[in-house]
Structures are given as structure tokens and as C-alpha cells.
C-alpha positions as CSV (number, residue, x, y, z in Angstrom):
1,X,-22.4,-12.9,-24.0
2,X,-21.1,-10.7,-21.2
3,X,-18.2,-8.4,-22.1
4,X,-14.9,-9.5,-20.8
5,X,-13.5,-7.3,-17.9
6,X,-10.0,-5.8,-17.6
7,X,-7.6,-7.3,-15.5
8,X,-6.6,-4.8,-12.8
9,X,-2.4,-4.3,-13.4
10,X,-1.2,-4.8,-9.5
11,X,2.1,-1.9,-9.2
12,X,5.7,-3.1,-8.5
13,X,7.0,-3.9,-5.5
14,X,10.5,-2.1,-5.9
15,X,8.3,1.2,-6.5
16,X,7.9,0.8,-3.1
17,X,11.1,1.5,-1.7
18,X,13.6,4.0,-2.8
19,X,17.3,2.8,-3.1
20,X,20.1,5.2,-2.1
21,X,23.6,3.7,-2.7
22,X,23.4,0.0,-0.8
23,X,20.5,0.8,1.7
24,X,16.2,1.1,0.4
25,X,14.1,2.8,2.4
26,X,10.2,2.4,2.4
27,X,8.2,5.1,0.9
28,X,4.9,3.9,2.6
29,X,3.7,2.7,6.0
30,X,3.7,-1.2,7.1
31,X,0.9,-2.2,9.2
32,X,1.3,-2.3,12.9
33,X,-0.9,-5.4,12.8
34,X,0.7,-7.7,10.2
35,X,4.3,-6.2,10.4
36,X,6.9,-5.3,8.0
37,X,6.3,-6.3,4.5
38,X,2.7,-5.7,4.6
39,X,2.1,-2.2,3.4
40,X,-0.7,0.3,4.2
41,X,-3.0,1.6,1.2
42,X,-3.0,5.2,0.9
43,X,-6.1,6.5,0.1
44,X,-7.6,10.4,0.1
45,X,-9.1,10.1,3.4
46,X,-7.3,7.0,5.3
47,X,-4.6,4.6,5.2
48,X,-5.9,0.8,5.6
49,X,-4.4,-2.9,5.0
50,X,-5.9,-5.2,2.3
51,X,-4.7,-8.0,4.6
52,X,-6.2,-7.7,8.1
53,X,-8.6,-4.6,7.4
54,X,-7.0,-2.0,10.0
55,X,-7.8,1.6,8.7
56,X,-6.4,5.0,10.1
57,X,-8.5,7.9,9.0
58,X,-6.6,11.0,8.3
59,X,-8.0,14.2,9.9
60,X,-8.8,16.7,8.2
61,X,-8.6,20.6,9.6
């Protein structure tokens, strides 16, 4: 019988944003292509959507 994998733990939402008195602001990027509410994954080398696939590399100097 095949060993049962681990279910991957998805993070918060509200770490997302950072609240300051009555206003949030968002700590990451949306995507241009989808819109606000759709955030970009940060990775070590590029940011990209897990929605529509668009992927900025960062440059490195």
C-alpha cells in the first residue's frame, strides 16, 4: 500500500495585508493580468501567478 502524502497547509489570507489603524495595505504584488485580489508568488528568481501563468523574472546584477 502506497504511503499517504501530506496535505500541503495553504497560508492565510490576512497575512497578506498589513493593517494600520482602519486602512490594510498589500504586502505583495496583484497580477496585472487577473487584477486585484489575485496575488503574485514570490519566488528566488521571479514572481508569477498560479492563476493565468504570467511570470516576471527578477534580474540579477
Amino acid at each position: 500500500m502506497a504511503k499517504a502524502k501530506a496535505k500541503r497547509v495553504s497560508p492565510k489570507r490576512s497575512s497578506y495585508y498589513t493593517v494600520s489603524g482602519t486602512s490594510a495595505t498589500a504586502n505583495r504584488r496583484f497580477c496585472p493580468r487577473c487584477g486585484p485580489g489575485v496575488f503574485l508568488g514570490e519566488h528566488k528568481d521571479r514572481v508569477t501567478c498560479g492563476k493565468c501563468g504570467y511570470t516576471e523574472f527578477i534580474k540579477k546584477d
